[in-house]
C-alpha positions in Angstrom: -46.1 42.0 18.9 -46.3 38.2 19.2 -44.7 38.3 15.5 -41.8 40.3 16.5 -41.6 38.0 19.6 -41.5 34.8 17.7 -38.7 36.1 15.4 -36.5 37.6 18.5 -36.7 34.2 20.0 -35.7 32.5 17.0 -32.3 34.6 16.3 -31.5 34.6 19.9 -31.6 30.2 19.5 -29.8 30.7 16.6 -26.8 32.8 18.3 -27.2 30.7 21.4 -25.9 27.7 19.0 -23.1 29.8 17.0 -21.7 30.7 20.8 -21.9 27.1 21.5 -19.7 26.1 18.9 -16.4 28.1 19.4 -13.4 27.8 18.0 -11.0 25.0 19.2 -7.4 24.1 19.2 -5.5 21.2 18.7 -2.1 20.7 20.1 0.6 18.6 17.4 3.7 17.2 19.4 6.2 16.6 17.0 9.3 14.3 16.9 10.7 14.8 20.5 13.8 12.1 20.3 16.1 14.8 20.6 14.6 16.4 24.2 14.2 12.9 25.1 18.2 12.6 24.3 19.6 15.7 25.9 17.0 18.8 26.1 14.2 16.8 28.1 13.6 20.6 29.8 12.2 21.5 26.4 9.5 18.4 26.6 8.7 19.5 29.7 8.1 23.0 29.2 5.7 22.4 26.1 3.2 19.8 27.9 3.4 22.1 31.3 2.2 25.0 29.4 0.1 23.0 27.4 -2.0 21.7 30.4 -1.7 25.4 32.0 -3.3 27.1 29.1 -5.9 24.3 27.7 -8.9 25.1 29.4 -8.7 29.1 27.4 -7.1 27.1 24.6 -10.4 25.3 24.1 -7.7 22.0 23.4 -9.4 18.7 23.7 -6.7 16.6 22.0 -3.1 16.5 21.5 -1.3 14.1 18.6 1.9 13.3 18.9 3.5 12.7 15.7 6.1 9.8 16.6 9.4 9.7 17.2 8.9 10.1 21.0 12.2 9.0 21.9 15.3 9.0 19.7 16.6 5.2 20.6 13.8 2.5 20.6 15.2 0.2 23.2 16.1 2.9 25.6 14.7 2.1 29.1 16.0 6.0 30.1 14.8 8.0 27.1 11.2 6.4 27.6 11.1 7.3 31.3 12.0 11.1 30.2 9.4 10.6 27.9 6.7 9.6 30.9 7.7 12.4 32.7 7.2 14.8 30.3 3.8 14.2 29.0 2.7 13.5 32.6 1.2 17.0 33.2 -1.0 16.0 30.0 -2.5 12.9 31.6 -6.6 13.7 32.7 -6.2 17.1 31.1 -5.6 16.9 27.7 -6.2 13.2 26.4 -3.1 12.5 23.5 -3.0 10.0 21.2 0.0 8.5 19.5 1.8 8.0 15.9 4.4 5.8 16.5 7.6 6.9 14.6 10.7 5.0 13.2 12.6 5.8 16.3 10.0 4.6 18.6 10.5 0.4 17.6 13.0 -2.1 18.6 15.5 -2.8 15.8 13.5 -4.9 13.4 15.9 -6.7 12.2 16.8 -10.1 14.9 12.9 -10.3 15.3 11.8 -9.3 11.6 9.1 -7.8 13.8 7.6 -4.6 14.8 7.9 -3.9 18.3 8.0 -1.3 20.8 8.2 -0.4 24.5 6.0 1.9 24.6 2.8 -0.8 24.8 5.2 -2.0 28.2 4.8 1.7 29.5 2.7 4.4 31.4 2.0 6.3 27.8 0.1 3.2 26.8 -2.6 3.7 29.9 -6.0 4.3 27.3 -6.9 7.7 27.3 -11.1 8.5 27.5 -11.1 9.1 24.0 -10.0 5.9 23.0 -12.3 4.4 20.9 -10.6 1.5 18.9 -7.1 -0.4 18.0 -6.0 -2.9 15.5 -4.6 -5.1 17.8 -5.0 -5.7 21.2 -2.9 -4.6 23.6 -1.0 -2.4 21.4 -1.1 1.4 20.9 0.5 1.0 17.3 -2.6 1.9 15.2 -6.0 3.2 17.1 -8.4 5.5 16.5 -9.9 8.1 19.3 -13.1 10.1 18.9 -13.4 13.5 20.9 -15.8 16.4 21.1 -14.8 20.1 19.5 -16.4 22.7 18.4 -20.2 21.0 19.5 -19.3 18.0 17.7 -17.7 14.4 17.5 -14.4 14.1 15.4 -12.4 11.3 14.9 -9.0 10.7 14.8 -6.9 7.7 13.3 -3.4 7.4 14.2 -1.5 5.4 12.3 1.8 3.5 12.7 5.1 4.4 10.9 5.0 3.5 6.9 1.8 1.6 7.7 1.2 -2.1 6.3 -1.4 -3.7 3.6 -3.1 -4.7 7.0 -2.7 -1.5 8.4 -4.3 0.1 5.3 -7.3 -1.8 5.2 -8.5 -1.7 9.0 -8.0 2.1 8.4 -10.0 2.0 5.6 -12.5 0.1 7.6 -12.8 2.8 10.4 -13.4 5.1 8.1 -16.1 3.8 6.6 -17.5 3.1 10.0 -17.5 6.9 10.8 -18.5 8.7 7.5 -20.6 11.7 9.4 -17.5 12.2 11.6 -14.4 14.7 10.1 -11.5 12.8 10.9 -7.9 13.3 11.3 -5.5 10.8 10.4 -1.7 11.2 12.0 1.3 9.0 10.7 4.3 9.7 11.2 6.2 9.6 7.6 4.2 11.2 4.8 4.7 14.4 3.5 8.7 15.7 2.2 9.6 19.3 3.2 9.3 20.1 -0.3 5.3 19.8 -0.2 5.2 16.6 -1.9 4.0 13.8 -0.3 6.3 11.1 -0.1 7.4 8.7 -3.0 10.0 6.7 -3.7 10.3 7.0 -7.8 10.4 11.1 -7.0 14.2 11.3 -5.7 13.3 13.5 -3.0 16.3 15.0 -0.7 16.8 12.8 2.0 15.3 9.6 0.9 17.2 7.1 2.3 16.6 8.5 5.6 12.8 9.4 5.1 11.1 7.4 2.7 9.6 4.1 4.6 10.9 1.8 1.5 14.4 3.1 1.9 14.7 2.8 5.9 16.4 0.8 8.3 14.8 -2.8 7.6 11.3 -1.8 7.3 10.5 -2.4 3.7 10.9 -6.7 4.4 9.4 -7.1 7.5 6.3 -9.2 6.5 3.4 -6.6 5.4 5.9 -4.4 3.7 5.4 -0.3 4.0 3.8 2.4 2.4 5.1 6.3 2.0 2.5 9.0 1.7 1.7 8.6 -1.9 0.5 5.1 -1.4 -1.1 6.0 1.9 -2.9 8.7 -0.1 -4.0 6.4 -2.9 -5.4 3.8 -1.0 -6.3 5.7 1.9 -6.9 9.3 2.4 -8.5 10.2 -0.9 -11.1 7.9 -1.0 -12.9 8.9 2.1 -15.1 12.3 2.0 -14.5 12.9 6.0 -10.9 13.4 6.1 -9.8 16.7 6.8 -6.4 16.9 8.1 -3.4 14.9 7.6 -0.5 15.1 9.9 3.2 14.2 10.1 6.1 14.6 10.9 9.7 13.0 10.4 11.4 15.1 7.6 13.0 18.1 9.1 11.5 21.0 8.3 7.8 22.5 7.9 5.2 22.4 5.1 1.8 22.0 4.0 0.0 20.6 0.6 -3.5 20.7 0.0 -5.1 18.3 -2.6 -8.6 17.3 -3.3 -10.5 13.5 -2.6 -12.5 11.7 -4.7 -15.4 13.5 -3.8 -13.7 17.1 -4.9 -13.1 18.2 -0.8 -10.0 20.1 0.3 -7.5 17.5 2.1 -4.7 19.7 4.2 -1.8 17.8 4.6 0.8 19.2 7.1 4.5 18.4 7.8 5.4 20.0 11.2 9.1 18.7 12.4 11.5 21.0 14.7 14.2 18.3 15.4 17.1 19.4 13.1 16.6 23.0 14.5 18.8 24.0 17.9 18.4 22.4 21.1 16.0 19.5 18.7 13.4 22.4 17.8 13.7 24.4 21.6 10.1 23.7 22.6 8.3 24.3 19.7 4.4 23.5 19.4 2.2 23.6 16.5 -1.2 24.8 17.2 -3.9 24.3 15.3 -7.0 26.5 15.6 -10.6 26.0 13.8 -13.1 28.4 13.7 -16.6 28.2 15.4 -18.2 27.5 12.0 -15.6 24.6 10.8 -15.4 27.1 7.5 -11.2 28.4 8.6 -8.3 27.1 10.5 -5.1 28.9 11.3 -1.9 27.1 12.3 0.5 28.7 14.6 3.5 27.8 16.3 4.9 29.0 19.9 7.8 28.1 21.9 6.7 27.8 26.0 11.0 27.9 26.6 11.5 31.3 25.6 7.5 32.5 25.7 7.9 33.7 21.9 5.6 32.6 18.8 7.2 31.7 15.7 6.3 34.5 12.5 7.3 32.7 9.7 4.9 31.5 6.2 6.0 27.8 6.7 4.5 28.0 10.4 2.2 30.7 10.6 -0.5 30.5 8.1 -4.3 30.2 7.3 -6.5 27.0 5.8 -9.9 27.3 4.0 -12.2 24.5 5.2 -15.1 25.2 3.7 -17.2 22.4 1.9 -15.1 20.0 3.9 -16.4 17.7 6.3 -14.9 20.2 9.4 -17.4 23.1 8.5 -20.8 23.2 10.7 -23.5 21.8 8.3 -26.1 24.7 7.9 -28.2 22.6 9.0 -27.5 22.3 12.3 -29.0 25.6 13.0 -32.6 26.6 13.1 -33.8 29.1 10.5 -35.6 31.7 11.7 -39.3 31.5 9.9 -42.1 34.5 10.1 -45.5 33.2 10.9 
């Protein structure tokens, strides 16, 4: 009797953890310009029913993939932008990828600058962990709990610099028994390939970093998402996810690391679609055990989901750093 006692206790501590750790979602925002331009009803209606519906969600993040606002120096497109992601604010914490759109022209400073660091989206959310520089939203890095666990994320600024590259690479070392997500907001084409130059890919002189606006001789240069991969992504064992967004369209490519783990990289951009995507928002949801996500898109403007293979589709995580180490659960013993 005390045998059969022992071992009833046991499984019931072991499914006590498994219905701690449920599945989780995580909400992508991606390149809003054109809501913040003319459709800001659209914003609104995607970070209303986002803070409506997180609690059953289970969403303890949102990214938003850069290109908040579709003219950099715009005073009016940046207070749509406030508005918007207001109902967010102490409900779902949000961090940032800054996008192309989002700077001042670079070209009478040669710098990189913004207004967002001069606004109400730059108050520090509680998951805010870490920045490059201070005072300045441009690269940080927030770590939040999902699932029963801590994950990190990095979000990184558009075509990031040598500088840029090598705090990254510095955070992630600092975190290696954290899965982490790193956002940026030019990296993968809509033709699964990551970005990169010497590939001709449609578009480039629009999306590729190198090719845009100024960007390639401000001092630091740029990197597109080959190079951000090289020197970044694949040499660190945690990374999971890779987001982005900038090229029209939506995609995915999964690659392996260094250490032989499955890297998802998704593209996820609804700007070149009507009304600047009509509300859109990619969902990402992981399963209790970290061993499956699914990615789905839904559209709070007309209450419809998007059914689709290029938005609707499933990701194997296992032996990557997002599945639920074995160890973390007791195993039941006789005795």
């Amino acid at each position: 009797m005390k045998r059969c006692l022992t071992v009833v206790l046991l499984v019931l501590g072991v499914a006590a953890q498994l219905w701690a750790a449920e599945s989780w979602t995580l909400a992508l925002l991606p390149d809003t310009q054109n809501y913040c331009e003319k459709w800001p009803a659209h914003y609104e209606a995607q970070t209303r029913w986002l803070s409506e519906h997180a609690r059953e969600l289970r969403v303890p993040m949102a990214i938003h993939l850069g290109d908040i606002v579709n003219v950099g120096n715009s005073t009016a497109q940046w207070q749509v932008a406030e508005k918007a992601m207001a109902p967010l604010r102490g409900v779902v914490p949000t961090a940032y990828a800054w996008g192309n759109h989002d700077y001042l022209d670079p070209a009478p400073s040669g710098k990189r600058a913004s207004l967002f660091d001069k606004g109400p989206l730059a108050r520090p959310e509680p998951t805010l962990a870490g920045v490059m520089e201070p005072g300045s939203l441009a690269n940080s890095y927030h770590i939040f709990r999902a699932g029963g666990r801590a994950w990190l994320a990095l979000c990184l600024e558009y075509g990031p610099r040598d500088r840029t590259i090598a705090w990254a690479n510095r955070v992630l070392e600092q975190y290696p028994g954290l899965p982490a997500i790193v956002a940026t907001h030019a990296y993968l084409h809509h033709s699964s390939q990551r970005l990169r130059l010497a590939a001709k890919q449609e578009g480039e002189m629009w999306f590729n970093p190198h090719a845009y606006a100024g960007f390639e001789r401000l001092a630091g240069g740029v990197s597109d998402g080959e190079e951000l991969w090289d020197r970044l992504i694949r040499r660190h064992a945690n990374v999971v996810f890779v987001f982005s967004g900038h090229v029209f369209g939506s995609a995915h490519l999964t690659s392996r690391n260094d250490a032989g783990a499955l890297v998802h990289q998704i593209l996820t951009d609804f700007q070149g679609e009507a009304e600047g995507g009509g509300s859109l928002l990619p969902l990402l949801t992981i399963a209790a055990d970290g061993r499956s996500a699914q990615m789905r898109c839904f559209a709070p403007s007309t209450g419809k989901w998007r059914d689709d293979a290029a938005t609707h589709y499933d990701l194997d995580l296992r032996g990557t750093a997002a599945e639920v180490p074995s160890r973390c659960l007791p195993t039941p013993t006789l005795r």
